[in-house]
C-alpha positions as CSV (number, residue, x, y, z in Angstrom):
1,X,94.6,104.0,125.8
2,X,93.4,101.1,128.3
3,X,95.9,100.6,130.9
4,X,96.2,97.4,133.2
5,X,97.9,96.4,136.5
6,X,101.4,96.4,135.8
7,X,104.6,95.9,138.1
8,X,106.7,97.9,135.1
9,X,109.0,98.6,137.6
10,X,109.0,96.1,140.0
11,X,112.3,94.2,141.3
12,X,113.4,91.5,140.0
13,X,116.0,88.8,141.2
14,X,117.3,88.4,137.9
15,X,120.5,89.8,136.5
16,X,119.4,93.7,134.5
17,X,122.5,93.4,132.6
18,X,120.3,92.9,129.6
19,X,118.5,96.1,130.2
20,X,122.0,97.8,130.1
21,X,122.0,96.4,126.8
22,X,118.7,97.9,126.0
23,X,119.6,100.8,126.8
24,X,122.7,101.5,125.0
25,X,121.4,99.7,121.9
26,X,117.8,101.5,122.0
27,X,119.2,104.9,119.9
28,X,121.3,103.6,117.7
29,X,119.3,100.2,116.7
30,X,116.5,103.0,116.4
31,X,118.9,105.2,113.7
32,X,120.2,102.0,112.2
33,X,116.9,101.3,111.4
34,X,115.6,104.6,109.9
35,X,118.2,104.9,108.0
36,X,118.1,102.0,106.3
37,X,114.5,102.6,105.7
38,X,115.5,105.7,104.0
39,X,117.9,103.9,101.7
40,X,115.8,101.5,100.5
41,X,112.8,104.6,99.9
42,X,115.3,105.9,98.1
43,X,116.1,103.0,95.7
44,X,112.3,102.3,95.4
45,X,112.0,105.8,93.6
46,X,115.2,104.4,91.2
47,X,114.5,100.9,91.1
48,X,116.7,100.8,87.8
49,X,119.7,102.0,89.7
50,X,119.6,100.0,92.3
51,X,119.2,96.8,90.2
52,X,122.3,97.9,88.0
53,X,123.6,98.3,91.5
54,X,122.9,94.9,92.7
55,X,123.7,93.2,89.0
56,X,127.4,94.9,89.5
57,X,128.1,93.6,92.9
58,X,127.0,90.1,92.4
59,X,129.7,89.8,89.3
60,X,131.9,91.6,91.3
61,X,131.3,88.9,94.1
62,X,131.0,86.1,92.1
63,X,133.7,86.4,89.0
64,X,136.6,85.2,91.0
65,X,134.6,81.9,92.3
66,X,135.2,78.8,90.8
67,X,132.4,78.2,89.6
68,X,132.1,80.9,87.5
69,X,135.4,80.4,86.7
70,X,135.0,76.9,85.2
71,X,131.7,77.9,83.7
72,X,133.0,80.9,81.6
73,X,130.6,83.2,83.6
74,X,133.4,85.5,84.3
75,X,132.9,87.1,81.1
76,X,130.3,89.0,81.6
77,X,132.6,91.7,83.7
78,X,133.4,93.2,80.4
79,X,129.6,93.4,79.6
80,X,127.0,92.9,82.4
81,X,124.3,93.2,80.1
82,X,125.1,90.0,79.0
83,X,124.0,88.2,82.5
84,X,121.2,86.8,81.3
85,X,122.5,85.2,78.6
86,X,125.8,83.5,80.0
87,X,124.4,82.2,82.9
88,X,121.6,79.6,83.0
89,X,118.2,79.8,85.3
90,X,118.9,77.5,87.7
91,X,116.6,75.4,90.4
92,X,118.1,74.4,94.2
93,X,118.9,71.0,93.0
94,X,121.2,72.3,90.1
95,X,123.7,73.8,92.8
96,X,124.2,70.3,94.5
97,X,127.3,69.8,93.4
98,X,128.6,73.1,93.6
99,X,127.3,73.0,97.4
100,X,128.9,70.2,98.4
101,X,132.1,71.8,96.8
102,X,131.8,74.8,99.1
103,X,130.5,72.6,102.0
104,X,134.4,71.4,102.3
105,X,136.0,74.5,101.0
106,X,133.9,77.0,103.3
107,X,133.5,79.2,100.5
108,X,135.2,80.3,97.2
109,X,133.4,78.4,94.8
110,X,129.8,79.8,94.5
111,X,131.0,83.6,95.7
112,X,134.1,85.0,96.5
113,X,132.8,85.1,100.4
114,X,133.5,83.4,103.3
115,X,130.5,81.0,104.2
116,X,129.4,81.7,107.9
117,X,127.1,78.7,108.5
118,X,124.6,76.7,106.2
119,X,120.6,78.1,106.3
120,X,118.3,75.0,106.7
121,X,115.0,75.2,104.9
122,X,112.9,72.1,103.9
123,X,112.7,70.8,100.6
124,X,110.0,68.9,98.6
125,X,111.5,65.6,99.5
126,X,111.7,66.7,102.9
127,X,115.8,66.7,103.0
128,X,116.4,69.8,104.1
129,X,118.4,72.5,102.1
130,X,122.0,74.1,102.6
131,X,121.5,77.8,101.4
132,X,125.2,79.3,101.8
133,X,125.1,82.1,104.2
134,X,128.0,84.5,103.2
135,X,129.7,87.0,105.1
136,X,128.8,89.7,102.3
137,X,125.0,88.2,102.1
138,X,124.9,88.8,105.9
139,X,126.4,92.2,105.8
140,X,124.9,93.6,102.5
141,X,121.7,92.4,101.5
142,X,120.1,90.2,104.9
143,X,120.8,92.5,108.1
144,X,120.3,95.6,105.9
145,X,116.8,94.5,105.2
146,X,115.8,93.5,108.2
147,X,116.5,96.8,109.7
148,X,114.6,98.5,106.7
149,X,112.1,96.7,107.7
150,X,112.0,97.3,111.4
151,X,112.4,100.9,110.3
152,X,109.4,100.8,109.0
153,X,107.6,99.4,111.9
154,X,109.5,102.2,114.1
155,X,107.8,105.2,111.8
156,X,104.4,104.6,112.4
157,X,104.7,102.7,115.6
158,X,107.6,103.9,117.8
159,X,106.0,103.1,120.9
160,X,107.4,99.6,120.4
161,X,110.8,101.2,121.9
162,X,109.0,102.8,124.7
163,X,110.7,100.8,127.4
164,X,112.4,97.2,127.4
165,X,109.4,95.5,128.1
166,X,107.4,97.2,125.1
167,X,108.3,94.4,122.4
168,X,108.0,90.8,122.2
169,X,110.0,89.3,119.1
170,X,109.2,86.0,117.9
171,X,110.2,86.2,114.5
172,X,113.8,85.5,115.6
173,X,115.0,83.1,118.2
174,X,118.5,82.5,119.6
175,X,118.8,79.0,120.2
176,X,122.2,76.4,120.5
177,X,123.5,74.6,117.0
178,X,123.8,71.4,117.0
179,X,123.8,70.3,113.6
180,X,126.9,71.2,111.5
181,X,127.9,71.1,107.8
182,X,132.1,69.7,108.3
183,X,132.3,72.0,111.4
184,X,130.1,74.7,110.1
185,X,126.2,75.3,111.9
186,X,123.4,74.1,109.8
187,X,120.2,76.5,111.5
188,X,117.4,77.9,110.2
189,X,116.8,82.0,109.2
190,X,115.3,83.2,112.2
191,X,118.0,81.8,114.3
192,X,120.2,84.5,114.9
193,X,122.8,82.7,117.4
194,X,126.0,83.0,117.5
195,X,126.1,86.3,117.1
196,X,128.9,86.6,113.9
197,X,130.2,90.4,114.4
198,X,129.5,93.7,115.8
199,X,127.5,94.2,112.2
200,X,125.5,90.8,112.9
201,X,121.7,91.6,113.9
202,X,121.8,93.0,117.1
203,X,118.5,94.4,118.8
204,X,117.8,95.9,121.9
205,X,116.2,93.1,123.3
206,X,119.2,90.5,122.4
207,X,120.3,89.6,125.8
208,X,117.0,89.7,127.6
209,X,116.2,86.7,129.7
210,X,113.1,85.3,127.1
211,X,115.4,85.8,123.8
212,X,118.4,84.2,125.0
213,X,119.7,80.6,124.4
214,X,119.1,79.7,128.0
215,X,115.4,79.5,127.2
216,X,113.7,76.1,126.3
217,X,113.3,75.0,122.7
218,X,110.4,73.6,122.4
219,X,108.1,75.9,121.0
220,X,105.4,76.0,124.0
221,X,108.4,75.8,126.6
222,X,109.7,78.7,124.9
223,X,105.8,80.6,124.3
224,X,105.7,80.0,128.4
225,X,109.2,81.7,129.2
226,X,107.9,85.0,127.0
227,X,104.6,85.2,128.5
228,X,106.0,84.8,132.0
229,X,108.3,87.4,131.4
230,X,106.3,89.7,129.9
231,X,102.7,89.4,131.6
232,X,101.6,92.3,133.7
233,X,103.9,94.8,131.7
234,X,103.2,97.2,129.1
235,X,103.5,95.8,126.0
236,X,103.1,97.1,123.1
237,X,103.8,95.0,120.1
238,X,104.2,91.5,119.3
239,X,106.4,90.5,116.1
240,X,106.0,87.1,114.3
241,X,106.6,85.8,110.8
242,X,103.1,83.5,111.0
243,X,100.0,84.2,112.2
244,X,99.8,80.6,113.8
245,X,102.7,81.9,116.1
246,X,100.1,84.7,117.4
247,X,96.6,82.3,117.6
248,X,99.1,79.6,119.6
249,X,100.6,82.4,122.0
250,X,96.3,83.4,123.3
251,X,95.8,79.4,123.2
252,X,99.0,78.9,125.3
253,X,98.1,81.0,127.9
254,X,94.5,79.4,128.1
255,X,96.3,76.1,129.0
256,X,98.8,77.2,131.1
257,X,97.0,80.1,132.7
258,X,97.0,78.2,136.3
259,X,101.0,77.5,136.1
260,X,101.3,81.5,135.2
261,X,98.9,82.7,138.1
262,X,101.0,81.1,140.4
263,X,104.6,81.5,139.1
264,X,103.2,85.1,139.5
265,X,101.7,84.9,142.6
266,X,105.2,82.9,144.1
267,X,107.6,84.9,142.2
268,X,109.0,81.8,140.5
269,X,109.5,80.7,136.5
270,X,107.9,77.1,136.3
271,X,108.5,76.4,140.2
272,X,111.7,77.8,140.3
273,X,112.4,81.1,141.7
274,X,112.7,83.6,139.6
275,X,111.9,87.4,140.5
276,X,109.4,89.2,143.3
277,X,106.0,88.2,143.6
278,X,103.6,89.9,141.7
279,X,100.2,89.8,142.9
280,X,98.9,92.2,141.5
281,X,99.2,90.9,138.0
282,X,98.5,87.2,139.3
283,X,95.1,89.3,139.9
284,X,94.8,90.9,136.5
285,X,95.4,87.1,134.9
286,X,92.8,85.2,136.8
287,X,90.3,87.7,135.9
288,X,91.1,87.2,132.4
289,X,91.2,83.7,132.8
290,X,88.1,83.8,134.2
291,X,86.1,85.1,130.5
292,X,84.9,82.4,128.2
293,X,87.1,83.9,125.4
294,X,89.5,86.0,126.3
295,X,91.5,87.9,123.4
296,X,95.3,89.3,124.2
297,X,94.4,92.1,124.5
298,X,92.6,91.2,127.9
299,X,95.9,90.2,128.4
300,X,97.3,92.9,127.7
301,X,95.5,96.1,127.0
302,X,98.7,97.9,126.2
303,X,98.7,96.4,122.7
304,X,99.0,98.6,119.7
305,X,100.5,96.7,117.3
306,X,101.4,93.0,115.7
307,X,103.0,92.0,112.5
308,X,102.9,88.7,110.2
309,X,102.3,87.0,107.2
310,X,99.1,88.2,106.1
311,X,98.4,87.5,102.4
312,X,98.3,84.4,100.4
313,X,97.5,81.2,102.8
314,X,98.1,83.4,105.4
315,X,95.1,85.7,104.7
316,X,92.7,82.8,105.9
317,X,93.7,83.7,109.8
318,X,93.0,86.9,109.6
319,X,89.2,86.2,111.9
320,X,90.8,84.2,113.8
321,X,93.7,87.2,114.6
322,X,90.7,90.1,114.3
323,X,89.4,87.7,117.7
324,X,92.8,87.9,119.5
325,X,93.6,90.9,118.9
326,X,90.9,92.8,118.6
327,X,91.5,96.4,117.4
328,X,95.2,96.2,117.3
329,X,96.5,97.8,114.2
330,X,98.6,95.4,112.0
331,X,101.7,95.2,109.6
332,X,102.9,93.0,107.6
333,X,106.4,90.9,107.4
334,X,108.5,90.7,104.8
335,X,107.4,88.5,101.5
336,X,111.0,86.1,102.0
337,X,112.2,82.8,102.1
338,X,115.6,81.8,103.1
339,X,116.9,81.8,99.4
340,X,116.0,85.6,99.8
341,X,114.0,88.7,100.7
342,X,111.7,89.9,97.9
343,X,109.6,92.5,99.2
344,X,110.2,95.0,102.7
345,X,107.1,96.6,103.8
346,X,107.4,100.6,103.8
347,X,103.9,101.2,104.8
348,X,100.7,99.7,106.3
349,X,99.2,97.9,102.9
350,X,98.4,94.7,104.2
351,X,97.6,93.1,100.5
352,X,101.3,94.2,98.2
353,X,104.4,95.5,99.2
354,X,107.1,97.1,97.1
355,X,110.0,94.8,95.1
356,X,113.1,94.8,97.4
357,X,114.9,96.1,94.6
358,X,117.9,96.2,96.4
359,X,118.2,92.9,98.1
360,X,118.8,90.4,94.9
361,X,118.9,91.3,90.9
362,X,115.2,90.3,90.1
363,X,113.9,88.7,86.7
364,X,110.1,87.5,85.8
365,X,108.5,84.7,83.6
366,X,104.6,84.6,82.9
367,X,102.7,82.3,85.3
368,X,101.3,80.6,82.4
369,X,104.2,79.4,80.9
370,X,105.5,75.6,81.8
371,X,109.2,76.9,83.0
372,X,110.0,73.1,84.9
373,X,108.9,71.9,81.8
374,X,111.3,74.1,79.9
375,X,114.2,73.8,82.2
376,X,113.2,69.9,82.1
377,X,114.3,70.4,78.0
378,X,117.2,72.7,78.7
379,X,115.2,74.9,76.8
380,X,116.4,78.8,76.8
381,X,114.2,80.7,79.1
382,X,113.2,84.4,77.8
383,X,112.8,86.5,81.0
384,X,111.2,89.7,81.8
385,X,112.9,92.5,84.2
386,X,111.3,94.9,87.1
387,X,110.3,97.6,84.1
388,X,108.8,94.9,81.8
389,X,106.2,93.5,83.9
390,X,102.5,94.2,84.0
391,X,99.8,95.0,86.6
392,X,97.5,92.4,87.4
393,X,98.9,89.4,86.1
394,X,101.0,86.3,87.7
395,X,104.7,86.0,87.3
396,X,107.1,83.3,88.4
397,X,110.8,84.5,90.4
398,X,113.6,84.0,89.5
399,X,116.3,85.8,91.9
400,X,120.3,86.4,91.7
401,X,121.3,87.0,95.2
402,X,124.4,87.6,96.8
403,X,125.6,84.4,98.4
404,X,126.1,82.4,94.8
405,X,123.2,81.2,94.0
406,X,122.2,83.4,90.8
407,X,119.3,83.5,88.5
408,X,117.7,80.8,90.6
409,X,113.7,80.2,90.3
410,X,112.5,80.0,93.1
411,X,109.0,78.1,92.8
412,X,107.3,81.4,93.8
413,X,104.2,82.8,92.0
414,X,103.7,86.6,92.6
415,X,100.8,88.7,91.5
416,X,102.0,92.5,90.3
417,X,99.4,94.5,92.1
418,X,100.8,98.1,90.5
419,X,103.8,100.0,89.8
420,X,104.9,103.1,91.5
421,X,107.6,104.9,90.5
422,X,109.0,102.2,88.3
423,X,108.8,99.6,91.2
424,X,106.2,97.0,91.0
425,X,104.6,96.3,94.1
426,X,103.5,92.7,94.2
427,X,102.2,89.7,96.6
428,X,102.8,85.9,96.9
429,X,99.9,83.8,95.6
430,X,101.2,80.1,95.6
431,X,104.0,77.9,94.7
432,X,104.3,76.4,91.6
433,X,102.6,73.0,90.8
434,X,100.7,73.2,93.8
435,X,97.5,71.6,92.5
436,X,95.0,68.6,92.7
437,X,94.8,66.7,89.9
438,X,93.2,62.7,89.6
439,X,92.4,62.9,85.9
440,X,93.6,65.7,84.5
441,X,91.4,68.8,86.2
442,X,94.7,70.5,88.0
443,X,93.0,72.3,90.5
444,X,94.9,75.1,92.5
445,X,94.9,76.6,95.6
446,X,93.3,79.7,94.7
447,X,90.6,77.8,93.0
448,X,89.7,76.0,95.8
449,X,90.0,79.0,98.4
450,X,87.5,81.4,95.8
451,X,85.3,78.1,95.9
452,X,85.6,77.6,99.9
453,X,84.7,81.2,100.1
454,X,82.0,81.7,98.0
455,X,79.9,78.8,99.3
456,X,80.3,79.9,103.2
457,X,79.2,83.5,101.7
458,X,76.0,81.7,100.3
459,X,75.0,80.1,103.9
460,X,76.4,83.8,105.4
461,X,79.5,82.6,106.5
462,X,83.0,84.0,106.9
463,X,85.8,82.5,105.4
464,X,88.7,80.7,107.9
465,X,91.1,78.1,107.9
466,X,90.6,75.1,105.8
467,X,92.5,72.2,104.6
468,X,92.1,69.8,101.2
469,X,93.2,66.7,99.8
470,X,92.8,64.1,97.7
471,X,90.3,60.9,98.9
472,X,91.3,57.7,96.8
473,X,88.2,55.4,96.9
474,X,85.9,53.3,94.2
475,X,85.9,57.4,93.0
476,X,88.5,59.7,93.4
477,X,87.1,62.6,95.4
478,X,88.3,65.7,97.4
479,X,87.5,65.9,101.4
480,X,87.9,69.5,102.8
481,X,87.9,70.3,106.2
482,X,86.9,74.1,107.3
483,X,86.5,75.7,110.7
484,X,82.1,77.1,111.2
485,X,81.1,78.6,114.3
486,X,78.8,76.0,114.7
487,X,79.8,72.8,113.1
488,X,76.9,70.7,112.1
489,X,75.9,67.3,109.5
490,X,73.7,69.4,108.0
491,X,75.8,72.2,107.2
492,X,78.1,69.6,105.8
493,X,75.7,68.5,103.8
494,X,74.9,72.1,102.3
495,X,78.7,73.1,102.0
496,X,79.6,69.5,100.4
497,X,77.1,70.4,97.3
498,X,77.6,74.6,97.4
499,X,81.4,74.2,97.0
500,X,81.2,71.4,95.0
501,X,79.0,73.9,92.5
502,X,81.6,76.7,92.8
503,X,84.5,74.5,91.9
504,X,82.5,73.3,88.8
505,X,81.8,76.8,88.1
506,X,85.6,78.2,88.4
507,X,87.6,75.0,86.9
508,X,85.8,73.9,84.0
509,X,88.2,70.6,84.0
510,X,86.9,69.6,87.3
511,X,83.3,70.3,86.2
512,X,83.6,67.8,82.8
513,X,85.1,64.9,85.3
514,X,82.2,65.4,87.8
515,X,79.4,65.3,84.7
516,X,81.2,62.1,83.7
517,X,81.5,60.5,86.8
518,X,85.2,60.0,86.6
519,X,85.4,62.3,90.2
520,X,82.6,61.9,93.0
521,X,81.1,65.1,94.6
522,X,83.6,67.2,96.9
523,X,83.1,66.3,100.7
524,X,83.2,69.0,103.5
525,X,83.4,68.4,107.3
526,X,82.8,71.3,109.5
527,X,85.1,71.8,112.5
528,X,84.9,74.2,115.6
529,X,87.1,77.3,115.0
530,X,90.2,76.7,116.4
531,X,90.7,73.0,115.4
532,X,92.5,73.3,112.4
533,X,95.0,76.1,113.9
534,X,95.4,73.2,117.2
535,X,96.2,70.9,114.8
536,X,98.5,73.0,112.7
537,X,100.2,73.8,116.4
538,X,100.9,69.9,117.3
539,X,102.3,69.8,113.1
540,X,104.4,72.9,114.1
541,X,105.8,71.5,117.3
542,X,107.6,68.8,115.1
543,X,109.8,71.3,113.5
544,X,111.0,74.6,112.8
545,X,108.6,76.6,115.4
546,X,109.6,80.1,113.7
547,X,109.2,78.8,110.0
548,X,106.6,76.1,109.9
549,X,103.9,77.2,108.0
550,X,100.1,76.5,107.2
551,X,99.1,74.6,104.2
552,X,95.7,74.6,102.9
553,X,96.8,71.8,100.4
554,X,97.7,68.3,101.3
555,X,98.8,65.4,99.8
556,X,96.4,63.0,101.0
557,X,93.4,63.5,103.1
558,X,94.6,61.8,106.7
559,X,94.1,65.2,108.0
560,X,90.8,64.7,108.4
561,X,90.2,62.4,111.2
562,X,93.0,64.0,112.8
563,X,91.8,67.8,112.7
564,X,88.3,65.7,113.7
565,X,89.8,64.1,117.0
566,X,92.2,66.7,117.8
C-alpha cells in the first residue's frame, strides 16, 4: 500500500474525549454490525418468513391505532392474509389527514408508537413531507439496517476500523433542529442528532470533533472542518449517500487548498487555533496542490475504499469518481428513501442488491400499468408479492413499513435483475411519470440516457453527466447539456444530429413528431467536465447537503446558460 506523511499520532490541543468514545464503541459497534448482517443473510435465504414476519408485526403495531380502528383495518388480526384486501394502496398525500392527527397527538393514530420527531423529505410541490419516525421504526426496522449494512462494509473492508482516524462518514451528520412539528424536530434522515436512546445509532466516530453539532452547516463549511481534521492521517474509507458529495469533497480542497496549507502549517482551524502544527503534512498538501489534477488519493494514498449511490442517475458519475479516486475499490449504499429502506447491500455488486426483506412488507405492480391513473379511479389495484415477480422486467413499489404508513406506493420504479434464493435482487431505474412530453412522445429518462450514450460512443466518447429539458420556442424542442473533455461548436453540432437520430430510433413517438415538424431537432451544448457537477454543488448548497440529489431531467431548460456560465 502507498503510504504518505502522516502525524497519526501527533498532539493535539483538542479534547480526546471522543477517542475514548472510539475506543469503547469500536468492538461492539463492530459485533453490532456483524451480527446484524448475519440476520438479515439469514432472512434473504427465507425471504417468505421474514415477510410473514414483518406482515405480523405491522398489524400487531398498527391494529390498536385509530386509524385502523375507524377504518375497520383491525380485522385482519384474525386473518393476515387478508392485508391486501382491507387496506387500500395509498400515496403520501392520502395520509394528510391522518398526519396532521398524529402531528398533535405525537402518535397513536397511524401506529401504536410513540412518534420521535417528523423526517423531512421534499415533495413534488416542493412542501416538504412529515414521514412519522416511530420509536419501534427507529428500533426495529431503521438502525437495524443501517448496521446490516455497515456490516457489510466491515466484512470485506475492516480496515475502516483500523484507528479513529480511518473513516470519514458523510452519509450522516449531526446538526441542531430548529424546525419543529408542535414541539417535535422536523430533520431530515441522515441527521442523526439528538441522539434518542442507548439503542439510537451510535458509531465510533459520534463524538469526534468533525461529526459533532459544533461543526458549521453549510455544506462546504462543514466539507472544510472534515478535511482539516482528517488531512495528513490515514484514511481509509470515505462513506456518502451521493457521489456529488465525493466529486465536491476533491473540488473543495482545490479551492481551499491555501487556507488548509496553512491552518496546517500554524496549527489552527480557519485562523483559530486548533491543534500542533503539522508541517509535515502542510508539505505533503502543497505538493499535491501543486499537480494539474490531483485525485484524493494524492490526497490521501491510504484510501481503500468509498461507498455511494451508484446506479440509476447516479451511474453517470461513475468517470468522474474513477478520476478521484482512482483505484479505490467501491460499494454501494443502500437503495432507500426516507419512507423506507428497500434494498441493504451484502456484497460488492455495484448494479442490484438484494430486497430488504425484512425492513417493510413489500408488494409489486408492472411498470406498464397506469397505477395513478387507477388510484385516480379508486380502482382496486391487483398486486404481486416478493415470489411472484419476474427477472428482467420493471415493477412499481409499493411498501408497508413500520411507522403507519402501509401499502403506500412509493413513485419508485425498480428493475428485478434475478432471484436468489427466493429473494429478488433488484435496482432503482426512475420515478414514475418522469418524462418529456410536448405532443404526446413521453420520453423517459432512460430513453434519453441510452440516446446520450450511444451518440458520444459514435464520436468515441464516454458517457458523463448530462442534464435535459424542455425549450418552448416557435417549435418545441429539447436542449441537453453534457460534460466532453473537450467542449467544442462543432462537436455540438455532431451530437445535436447523432442524439437526435438515437432518440428517433429508441422512441418511435418522438420520431413521428420530428418527421412532422411538430418538434425541432434536439440541441446539445458541450460543457468541460466538471461543470455540471459545480453546478449541481451551488443547487445542493441550497438545501439538504446529505440528500440533494442529481437530476438529469428538468423542467425547463434555464439550466443551460447557467451550467454555461457557471
Amino acid at each position: 500500500m502507498n503510504t504518505q506523511p502522516t502525524s497519526q499520532n501527533a498532539p493535539t490541543s483538542q479534547d480526546d474525549q471522543w477517542q475514548d468514545h472510539w475506543q469503547a464503541r469500536r468492538d461492539p459497534f463492530f459485533q453490532e454490525c456483524l451480527a446484524a448482517r448475519q440476520d438479515l443473510l439469514a432472512d434473504l435465504k427465507d425471504p417468505a418468513a421474514a415477510q410473514a414476519r414483518v406482515l405480523a408485526d405491522l398489524i400487531d403495531i398498527g391494529a390498536g391505532s385509530l386509524h385502523w380502528k375507524e377504518q375497520g383495518y383491525d380485522a385482519v388480526v384474525a386473518d393476515p392474509s387478508t392485508f391486501r384486501s382491507v387496506l387500500p394502496v395509498m400515496r403520501y398525500d392520502d395520509y394528510a389527514e391522518q398526519i396532521d392527527r398524529e402531528t398533535r397527538t405525537k402518535g397513536g393514530v397511524l401506529s401504536c408508537s410513540p412518534v420521535l420527531r417528523w423526517l423531512k423529505t421534499s415533495g413534488t410541490t416542493g412542501t416538504p413531507k412529515r414521514v412519522p419516525y416511530t420509536l419501534h421504526w427507529l428500533l426495529k426496522y431503521r438502525i437495524p439496517a443501517m448496521k446490516a449494512m455497515w456490516g457489510t462494509y466491515l466484512e470485506l473492508h475492516p480496515e475502516i476500523l483500523a484507528h479513529p482516524w480511518a473513516t470519514l462518514d458523510t452519509q450522516t451528520v449531526r446538526e441542531d433542529v430548529y424546525d419543529f412539528v408542535h414541539g417535535v424536530e422536523h430533520q431530515a434522515i441522515s441527521n442523526r442528532h439528538p441522539q434518542i436512546n442507548s439503542r439510537d445509532w451510535n458509531p465510533p466516530w459520534y463524538t469526534s470533533p468533525w461529526f459533532g453539532p459544533d461543526t458549521p452547516t453549510s455544506h462546504s463549511g462543514r466539507m472544510y472542518h472534515r478535511v482539516r481534521h482528517l488531512v495528513g492521517r490515514q484514511l481509509h474509507y470515505i462513506s456518502a449517500i451521493n457521489p456529488s458529495t465525493l466529486v465536491s469533497l476533491r473540488d473543495l480542497i482545490a479551492e481551499f487548498g491555501a487556507d488548509l496549507v496553512r491552518d496546517l502549517r500554524e496549527g489552527t482551524l480557519e485562523g483559530r487555533p486548533y491543534a500542533e502544527p503539522d508541517e509535515v503534512a502542510a508539505r505533503h498538501l502543497e505538493g499535491v496542490l501543486a499537480q494539474d489534477e490531483f485525485s484524493l488519493v494524492d490526497v490521501w494514498p491510504s484510501l481503500t475504499l468509498y461507498s455511494c449511490w451508484l446506479s440509476a442517475s447516479a451511474e453517470l458519475y461513475r468517470p468522474r469518481l474513477e478520476a478521484v479516486l482512482p483505484g479505490v475499490a467501491k460499494l454501494p449504499f443502500m437503495s432507500c428513501g426516507t419512507e423506507g429502506v428497500t434494498t441493504i447491500p451484502v456484497d460488492d455488486t455495484l448494479d442490484s442488491q438484494p430486497l430488504a426483506v425484512s425492513q417493510a412488507y413489500f408488494e409489486f405492480v408492472p411498470a406498464e400499468v397506469p397505477l395513478g391513473e387507477l388510484l385516480d379511479a379508486e380502482e382496486r389495484i391487483e398486486t404481486l408479492l416478493h415470489d411472484e415477480v419476474e427477472a428482467g422486467r420493471d415493477y412499481h413499489l409499493i411498501m408497508s413499513q413500520g411507522n403507519g404508513h402501509t401499502r403506500l406506493w412509493t413513485g419508485d420504479i425498480y428493475r428485478v435483475d434475478r432471484i436468489v434464493d427466493g429473494t429478488p435482487w433488484v435496482h432503482f431505474t426512475h420515478r414514475d411519470g418522469v418524462f418529456h412530453s410536448f405532443t404526446g412522445e413521453k420520453i423517459t429518462e432512460g430513453q434519453v440516457t441510452q440516446a446520450i450514450r450511444q451518440g458520444l460512443a459514435a464520436g468515441g466518447l464516454d458517457t458523463g453527466l448530462y442534464m435535459c429539458g424542455p425549450r418552448w420556442g416557435g417549435l418545441p424542442s429539447y436542449a441537453v447539456v453534457v460534460e466532453v473533455p473537450s467542449p467544442a461548436e462543432e462537436l455540438d453540432r455532431e451530437l445535436s444530429a447523432g442524439i437526435d437520430r438515437e432518440l428517433s430510433t429508441i422512441n418511435i413517438e418522438y420520431a413521428s413528431k420530428r418527421d412532422s415538424s411538430r418538434l425541432a431537432g434536439l440541441r446539445v451544448r458541450t460543457v468541460r467536465q466538471g461543470a455540471i457537477a459545480a453546478y449541481v454543488e451551488s443547487r445542493r448548497q441550497q438545501g439538504n447537503s446529505t440528500q440533494y440529489k442529481y437530476k438529469p431531467f428538468q423542467r425547463d431548460s434555464d439550466f443551460v446558460e447557467a451550467v454555461l456560465t457557471h
